[in-house]
C-alpha positions, 0 to 999 in steps of 0.5 A, spaced: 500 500 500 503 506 498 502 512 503 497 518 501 502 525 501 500 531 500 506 534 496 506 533 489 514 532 490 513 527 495 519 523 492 524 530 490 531 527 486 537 526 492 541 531 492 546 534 497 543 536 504 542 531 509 548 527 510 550 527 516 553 521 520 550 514 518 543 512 522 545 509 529 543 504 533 538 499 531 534 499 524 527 500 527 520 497 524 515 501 522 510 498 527 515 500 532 514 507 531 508 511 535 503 514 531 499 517 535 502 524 534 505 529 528 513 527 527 517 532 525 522 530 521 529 534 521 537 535 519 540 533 526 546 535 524 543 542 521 545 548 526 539 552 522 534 546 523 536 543 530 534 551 532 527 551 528 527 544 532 528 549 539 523 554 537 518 548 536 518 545 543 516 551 547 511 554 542 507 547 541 504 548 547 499 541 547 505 538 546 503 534 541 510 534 536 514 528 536 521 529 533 526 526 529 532 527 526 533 525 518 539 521 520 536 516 526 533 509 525 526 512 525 527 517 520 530 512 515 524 508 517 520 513 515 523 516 510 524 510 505 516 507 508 513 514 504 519 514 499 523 519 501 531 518 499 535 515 506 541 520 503 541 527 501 535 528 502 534 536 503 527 537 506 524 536 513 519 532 513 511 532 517 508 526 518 501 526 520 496 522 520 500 518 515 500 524 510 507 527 509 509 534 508 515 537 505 518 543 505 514 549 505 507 545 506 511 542 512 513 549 515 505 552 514 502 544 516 506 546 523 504 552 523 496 550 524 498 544 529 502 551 533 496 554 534 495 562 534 499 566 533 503 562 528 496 559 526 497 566 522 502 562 519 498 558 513 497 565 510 502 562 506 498 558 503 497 565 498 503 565 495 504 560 490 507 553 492 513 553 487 514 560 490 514 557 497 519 552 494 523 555 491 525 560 497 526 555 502 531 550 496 535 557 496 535 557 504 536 550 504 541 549 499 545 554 503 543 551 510 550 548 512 554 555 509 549 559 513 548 556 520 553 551 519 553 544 523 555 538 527 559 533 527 553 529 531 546 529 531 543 534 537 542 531 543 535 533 547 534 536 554 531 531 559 525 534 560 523 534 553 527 527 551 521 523 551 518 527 546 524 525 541 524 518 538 530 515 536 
């Protein structure tokens, strides 16, 4: 059975981007992996991106997200279950209620979830999405230029690690 998306680019051309160190631990199966929550999947090793991930937590006020970096045993999980490339893949990913969103669509799926203000968010949605995308390729592409990154995936704070999935 093939996962319902959301995002016409739901399987984008591998290209240069998250690439960070190899998943670790042990592969996770599919039925392993909590569903019952949106999981926001994201470059573990991107400074701008592990920001975005810090912005989110205290703004998600229900606590409803769960995260995942791109490089761990759930995000390779996921990612090759909605067929997504494992490596280079540059676009964080929300997986909600088995339908992915990438790139813009993603930040403005969020958005709804936060709640206001950043409701005000999907106000986005105006702006033609090949625009959108395009925007966040150029911040993309530049992401590890700009940002910078780690040479290992973020490690969470104790009070927040139950909302991570490994």
């Amino acid at each position: 059975m093939t996962p319902e998306r959301t995002d016409p680019e739901a399987n984008p051309e591998p290209n240069e981007g998250a690439d960070g160190p190899p998943a670790d631990g042990d592969p996770v199966t599919l039925e392993e992996i909590p569903t019952d929550h949106p999981i926001v999947l994201f470059d573990g090793v991107c400074n701008l991106c592990n920001g975005v991930v810090s912005f989110l937590i205290p703004r998600d006020r229900t606590g409803r997200l769960r995260f995942a970096s791109l490089q761990s045993p759930v995000g390779q999980t996921l990612l090759e279950h909605h067929g997504f490339p494992t490596e280079g893949f540059d676009s964080f990913v929300l997986v909600d209620g088995g339908r992915t969103y990438t790139k813009s669509s993603a930040a403005i799926r969020i958005a709804e979830l936060l709640g206001w203000p950043y409701r005000a968010g999907t106000l986005g949605r105006i702006v033609p999405k090949f625009l959108r995308d395009r925007l966040y390729d150029v911040v993309a592409s530049n992401r590890y230029d700009w940002f910078g990154r780690k040479d290992q995936c973020m490690i969470p704070d104790e009070d927040v690690s139950d909302r991570f999935l490994s």
